[in-house]
Structure formats: structure tokens, C-alpha cells
C-alpha positions in Angstrom: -15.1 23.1 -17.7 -17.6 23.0 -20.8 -16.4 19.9 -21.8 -15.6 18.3 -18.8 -17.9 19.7 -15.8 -16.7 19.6 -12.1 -15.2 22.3 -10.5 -11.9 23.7 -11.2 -9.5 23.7 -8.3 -6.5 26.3 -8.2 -3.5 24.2 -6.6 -0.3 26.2 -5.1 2.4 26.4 -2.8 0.8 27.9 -0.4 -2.0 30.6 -0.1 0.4 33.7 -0.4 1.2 32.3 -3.7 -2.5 32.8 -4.9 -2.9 36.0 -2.9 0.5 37.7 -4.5 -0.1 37.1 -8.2 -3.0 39.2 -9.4 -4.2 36.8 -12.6 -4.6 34.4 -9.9 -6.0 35.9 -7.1 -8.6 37.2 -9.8 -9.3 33.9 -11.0 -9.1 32.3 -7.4 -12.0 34.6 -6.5 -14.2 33.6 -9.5 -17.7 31.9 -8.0 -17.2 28.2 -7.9 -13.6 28.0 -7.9 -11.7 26.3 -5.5 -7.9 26.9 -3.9 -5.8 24.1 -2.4 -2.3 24.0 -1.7 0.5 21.4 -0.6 -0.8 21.5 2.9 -4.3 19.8 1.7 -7.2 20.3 0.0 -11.0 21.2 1.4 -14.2 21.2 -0.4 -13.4 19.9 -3.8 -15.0 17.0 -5.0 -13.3 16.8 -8.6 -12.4 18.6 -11.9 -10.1 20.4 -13.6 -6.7 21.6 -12.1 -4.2 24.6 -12.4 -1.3 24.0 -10.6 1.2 26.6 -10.3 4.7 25.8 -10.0 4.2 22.6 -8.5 7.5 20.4 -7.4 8.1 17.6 -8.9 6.8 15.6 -5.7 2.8 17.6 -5.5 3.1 17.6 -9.5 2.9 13.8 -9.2 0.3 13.4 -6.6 -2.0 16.1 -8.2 -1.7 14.5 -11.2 -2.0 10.7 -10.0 -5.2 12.1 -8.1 -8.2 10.5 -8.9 -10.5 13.7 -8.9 -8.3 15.6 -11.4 -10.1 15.5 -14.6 -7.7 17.5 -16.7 -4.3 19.5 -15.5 -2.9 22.8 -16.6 0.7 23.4 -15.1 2.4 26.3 -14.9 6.2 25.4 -14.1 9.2 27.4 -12.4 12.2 25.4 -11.8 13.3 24.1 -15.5 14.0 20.6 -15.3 11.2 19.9 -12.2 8.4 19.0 -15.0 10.5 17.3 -17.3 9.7 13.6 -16.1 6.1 14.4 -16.0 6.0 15.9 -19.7 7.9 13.1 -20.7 5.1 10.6 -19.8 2.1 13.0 -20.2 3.4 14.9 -23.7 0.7 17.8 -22.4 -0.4 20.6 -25.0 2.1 23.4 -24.8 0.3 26.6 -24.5 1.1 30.1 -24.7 4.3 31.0 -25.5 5.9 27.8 -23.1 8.7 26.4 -24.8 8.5 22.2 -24.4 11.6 20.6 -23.2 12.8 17.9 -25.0 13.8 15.0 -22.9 16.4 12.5 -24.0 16.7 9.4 -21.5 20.4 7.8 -21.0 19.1 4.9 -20.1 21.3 1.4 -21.7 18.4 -0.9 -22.8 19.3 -3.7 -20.7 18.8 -1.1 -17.6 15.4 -0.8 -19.7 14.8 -4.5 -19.6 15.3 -5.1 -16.4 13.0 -2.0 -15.4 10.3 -3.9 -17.1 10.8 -7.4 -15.7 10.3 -4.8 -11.8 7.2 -3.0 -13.4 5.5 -6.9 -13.9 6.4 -7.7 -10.5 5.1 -4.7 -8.3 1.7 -3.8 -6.9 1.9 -0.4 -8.2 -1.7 0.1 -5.9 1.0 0.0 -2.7 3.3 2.4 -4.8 6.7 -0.1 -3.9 6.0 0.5 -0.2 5.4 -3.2 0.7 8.4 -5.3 1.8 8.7 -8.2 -1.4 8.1 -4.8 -3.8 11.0 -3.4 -2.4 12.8 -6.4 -2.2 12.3 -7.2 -5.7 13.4 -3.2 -7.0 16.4 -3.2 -4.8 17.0 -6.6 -6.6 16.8 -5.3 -10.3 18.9 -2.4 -9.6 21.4 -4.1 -7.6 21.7 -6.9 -10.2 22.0 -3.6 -13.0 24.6 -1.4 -10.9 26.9 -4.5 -10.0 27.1 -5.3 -13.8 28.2 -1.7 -14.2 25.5 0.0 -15.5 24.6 3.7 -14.6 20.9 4.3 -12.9 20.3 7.8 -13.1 17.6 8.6 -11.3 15.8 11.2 -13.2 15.5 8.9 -16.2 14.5 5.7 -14.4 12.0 8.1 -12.5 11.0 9.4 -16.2 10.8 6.2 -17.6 8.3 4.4 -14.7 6.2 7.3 -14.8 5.8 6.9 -18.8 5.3 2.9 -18.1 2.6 2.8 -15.9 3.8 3.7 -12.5 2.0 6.6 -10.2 4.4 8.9 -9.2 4.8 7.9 -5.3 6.0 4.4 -6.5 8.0 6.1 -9.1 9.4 8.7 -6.7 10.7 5.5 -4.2 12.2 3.9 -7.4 13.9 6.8 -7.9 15.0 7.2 -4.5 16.4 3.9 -4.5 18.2 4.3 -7.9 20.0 7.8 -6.5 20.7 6.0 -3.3 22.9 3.3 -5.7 24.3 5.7 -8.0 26.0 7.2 -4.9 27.6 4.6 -3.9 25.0 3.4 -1.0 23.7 -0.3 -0.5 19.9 -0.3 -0.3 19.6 -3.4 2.2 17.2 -5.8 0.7 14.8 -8.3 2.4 15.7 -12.1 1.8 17.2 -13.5 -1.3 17.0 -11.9 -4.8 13.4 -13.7 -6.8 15.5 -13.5 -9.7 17.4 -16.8 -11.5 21.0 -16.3 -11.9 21.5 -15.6 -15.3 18.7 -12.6 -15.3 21.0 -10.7 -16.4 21.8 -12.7 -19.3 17.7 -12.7 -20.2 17.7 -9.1 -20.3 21.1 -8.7 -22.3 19.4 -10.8 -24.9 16.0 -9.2 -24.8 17.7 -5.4 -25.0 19.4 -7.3 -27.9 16.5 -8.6 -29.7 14.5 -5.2 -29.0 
């Protein structure tokens, strides 16, 4: 708050959350303070955030919101955050253990991920039809060659390259949906050459 002004905003679950934890009811009820939680927001204009054991879902919108000047999470699940630290590599307070986070991700799965992230509008967050198109394309193209698309590390890896977290959480969605077995339908013919897979064999190569 000294450095950055505004007005801090406690974000949670829900309102019992706040009210059953005493540190945070106390600090809830501190003048000037304001409490949201996953149903919405009122009366905060922007500033610093403490969210408590966010999902990885409200993690991502609190985080990609543009009146957040700072964020302070306090985690529950292990594992929820870990795509978030990955991409943020936050200060590590208290005695919080950091995660490490290795990703499994084949660099030509890497490659191709990069040629989607220069296509896509990331302001529509992959929800427009040729943005979709052109992700079901990539990972099509990448699972038929046989490589694995775990979701949590393509999810990690858009989030640490650029991509707000609702277009990283579809990518996501779209990467579990092929790695169990499922055929994301896509929209007209693939905007890719080919031999695209050949480009990004040689570029993971050369990298």
C-alpha cells in the first residue's frame, strides 16, 4: 500500500471463508479494506490483492485483472498454483515452501505452441472461431505425430509466454480433450503448410 497506493482488496471463496478465519476477518474489517469473492466484486476500484486459496480458474482472472496492482496468494490445494508460480516466480514468504515445476514438454510440442501464440488474438482469449481453429490445428498436427500434450504443462507454458489465463485455460482444455483420446472438431481447413511439422522439428532442432 506505501509503495503502490489503491485499496487493498481481500479476495475468497466465499464470505464464510473471511468470516471463519480470525487473521482475516481482523484484517477484513480494517477501514478501507475491501472483500470480494468468486461470486463478484463491489466497490473496488484497484490495488493490491490477497487471495486466499484461490482455484486455479479465480487465481487466473484475479491475477489477469487489470485493477490488481500487486497479488499475495495464499494456496491450499498443492499443485493448483503451480502453473501460475511458474510464469509469475512470486516472492515466497513466510515459511511457504516454492514448488519447483519441471515441464514434460518435447520442444517440437514447444515449437509448435509458439507458431499458435503468433497467430491468436490473445484480447478474445482463443474464443473466436479461426483462434480455435488454428489451436485445434497445432495440437492435432502434434498429437497425430505422437507427441504427448499434457495439459498442465501446455497450460504452464502459455501462461509463462504471454497468454491470460482464460485463453490459456481453453488451450488447456483443448490439450486434455486430445490427450483423452477426444477429436476437438475444427472449423475449415488447417492454415498450416504440410510439412509444418517438419519446420518445427528443425526449429526444436536448431533451438
Amino acid at each position: 500500500m506505501n509503495e503502490l497506493g489503491g485499496q487493498p482488496l481481500v479476495f475468497a471463496p466465499g464470505m464464510s471463508n473471511v468470516r471463519d478465519v480470525r487473521l482475516l476477518a481482523q484484517f477484513a474489517k480494517v477501514q478501507g479494506v475491501a472483500v470480494g469473492t468468486w461470486r463478484g466484486i463491489r466497490e473496488w476500484r484497484s490495488g493490491p490483492v490477497l487471495a486466499a486459496w484461490p482455484n486455479r480458474v479465480k487465481l487466473g482472472e484475479i491475477a489477469d485483472d487489470r485493477r490488481t496492482t500487486a497479488l499475495c496468494v495464499v494456496p491450499w490445494v498443492p499443485g493448483e498454483l503451480d502453473a501460475w508460480q511458474a510464469a509469475a516466480n512470486p516472492e515466497v514468504l513466510g515459511p511457504a515452501v516454492a514448488r519447483i515445476v519441471i515441464s514434460t514438454l518435447d520442444p517440437v510440442v514447444i515449437e509448435g505452441l509458439k507458431a499458435l501464440t503468433a497467430r491468436v488474438n490473445h484480447s478474445i482469449n482463443l474464443a473466436g472461431s479461426l483462434d480455435r481453429r488454428d489451436a485445434v490445428a497445432v495440437l492435432r498436427t502434434l498429437k497425430k505425430a505422437g507427441y504427448a500434450l499434457p495439459a498442465s504443462d501446455v497450460y504452464t507454458w502459455s501462461l509463462a509466454n504471454g497468454w491470460p489465463a482464460r485463453g490459456a485455460e481453453r488451450l488447456r482444455n483443448l490439450a486434455s480433450d486430445f490427450e483423452a483420446g477426444k477429436h476437438p472438431q475444427m472449423k475449415g481447413e488447417s492454415p498450416f503448410r504440410a510439412d509444418i511439422l517438419d519446420t518445427w522439428r528443425a526449429k526444436a532442432g536448431n533451438s
